[in-house]
C-alpha positions as CSV (number, residue, x, y, z in Angstrom):
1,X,15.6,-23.5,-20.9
2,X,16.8,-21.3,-18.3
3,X,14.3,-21.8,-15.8
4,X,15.2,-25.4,-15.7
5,X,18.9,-25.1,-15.5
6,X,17.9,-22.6,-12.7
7,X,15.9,-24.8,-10.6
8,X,18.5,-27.9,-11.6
9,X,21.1,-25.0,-9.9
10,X,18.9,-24.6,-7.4
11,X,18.2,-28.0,-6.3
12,X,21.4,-28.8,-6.1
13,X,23.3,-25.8,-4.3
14,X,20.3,-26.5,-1.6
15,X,21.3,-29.8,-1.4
16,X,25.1,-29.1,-0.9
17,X,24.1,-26.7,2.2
18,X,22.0,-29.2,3.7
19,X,25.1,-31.7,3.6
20,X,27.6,-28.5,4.9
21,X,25.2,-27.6,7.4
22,X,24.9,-31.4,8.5
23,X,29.0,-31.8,8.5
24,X,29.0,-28.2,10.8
25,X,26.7,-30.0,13.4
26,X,29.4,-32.8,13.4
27,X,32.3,-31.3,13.6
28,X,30.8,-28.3,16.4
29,X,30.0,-31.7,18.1
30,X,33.4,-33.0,17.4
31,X,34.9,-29.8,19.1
32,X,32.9,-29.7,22.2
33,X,34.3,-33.4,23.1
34,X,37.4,-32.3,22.2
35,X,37.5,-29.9,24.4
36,X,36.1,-31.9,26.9
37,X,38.6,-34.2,27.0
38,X,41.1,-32.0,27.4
39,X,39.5,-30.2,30.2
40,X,39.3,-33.4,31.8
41,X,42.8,-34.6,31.0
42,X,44.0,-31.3,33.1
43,X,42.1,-32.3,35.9
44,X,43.5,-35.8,36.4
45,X,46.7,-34.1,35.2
46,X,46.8,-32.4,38.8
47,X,46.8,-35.8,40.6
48,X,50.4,-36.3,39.3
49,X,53.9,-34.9,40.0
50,X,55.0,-32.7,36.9
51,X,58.1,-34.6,35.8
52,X,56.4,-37.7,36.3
53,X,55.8,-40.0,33.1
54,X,52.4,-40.1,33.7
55,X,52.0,-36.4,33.8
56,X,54.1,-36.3,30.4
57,X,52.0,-38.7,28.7
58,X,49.2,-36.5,29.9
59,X,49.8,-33.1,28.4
60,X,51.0,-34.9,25.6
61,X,47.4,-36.0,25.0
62,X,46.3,-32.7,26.0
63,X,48.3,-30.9,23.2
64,X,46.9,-33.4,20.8
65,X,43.7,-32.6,21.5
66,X,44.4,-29.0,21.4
67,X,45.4,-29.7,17.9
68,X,42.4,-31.9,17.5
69,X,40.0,-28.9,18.1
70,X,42.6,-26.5,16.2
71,X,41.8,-28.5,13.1
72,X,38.5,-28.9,13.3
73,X,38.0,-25.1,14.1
74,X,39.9,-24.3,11.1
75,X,37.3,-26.9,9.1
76,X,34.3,-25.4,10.9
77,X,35.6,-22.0,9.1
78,X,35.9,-22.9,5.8
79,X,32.3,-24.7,6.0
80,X,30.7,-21.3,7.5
81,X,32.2,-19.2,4.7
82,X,31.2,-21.8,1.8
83,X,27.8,-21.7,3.5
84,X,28.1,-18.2,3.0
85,X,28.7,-18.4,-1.1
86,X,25.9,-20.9,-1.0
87,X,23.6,-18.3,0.3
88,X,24.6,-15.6,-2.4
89,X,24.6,-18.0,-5.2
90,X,21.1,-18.9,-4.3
91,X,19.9,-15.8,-4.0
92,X,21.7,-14.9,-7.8
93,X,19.8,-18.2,-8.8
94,X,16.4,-17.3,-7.0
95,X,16.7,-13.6,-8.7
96,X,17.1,-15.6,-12.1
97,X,14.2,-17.8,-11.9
98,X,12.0,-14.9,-10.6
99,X,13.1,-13.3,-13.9
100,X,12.5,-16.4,-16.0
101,X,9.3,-17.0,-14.7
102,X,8.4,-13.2,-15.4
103,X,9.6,-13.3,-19.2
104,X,7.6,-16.7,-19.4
105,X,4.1,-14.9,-18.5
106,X,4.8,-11.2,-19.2
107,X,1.9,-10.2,-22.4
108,X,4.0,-8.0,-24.3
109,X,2.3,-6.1,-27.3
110,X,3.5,-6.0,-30.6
């Protein structure tokens, strides 16, 4: 009984880092176009006089997308560390189906 809840454990903490790993790609994608445009909001930002509306409107953008990529660093954090758990709980679960299969075919003599 304990293999199977094992492998059911197993199975399924696999399948929760594939979707975290998936969701890390997105949002490291996320970030890099972020940043992007920012970078190129700066550059046309130059074109302009500083107290000019345009220019306003244009670090106000900017600061938004500072927050933008803020955010999603923050997210891309809290993905990597439950990645992390992941990783130790599979190993805990691959330890206990080692063990399971072991008592299953161990001769022991009585």
């Amino acid at each position: 009984m304990g293999l199977l809840v094992a492998t059911m454990q197993r199975r399924q903490l696999r399948m929760e880092k594939h979707n975290l790993s998936f969701q890390l790609l997105l949002i490291t994608k996320a970030i890099s176009e972020a940043s992007k445009s920012q970078n190129e909001l700066m550059q046309v930002g130059t074109d302009y006089e500083s107290d000019s509306i345009i220019a306003k409107r244009l670090q106000e953008r900017q600061y938004k997308f500072k927050l933008l990529e803020e955010k999603l660093s923050l997210q891309k954090t809290e993905i990597q560390t439950r990645l992390q758990e992941i990783d130790t709980e599979l190993k805990s679960v691959e330890e206990m189906i080692k063990g399971e299969i072991g008592e299953l075919f161990s001769y022991s003599t009585r």
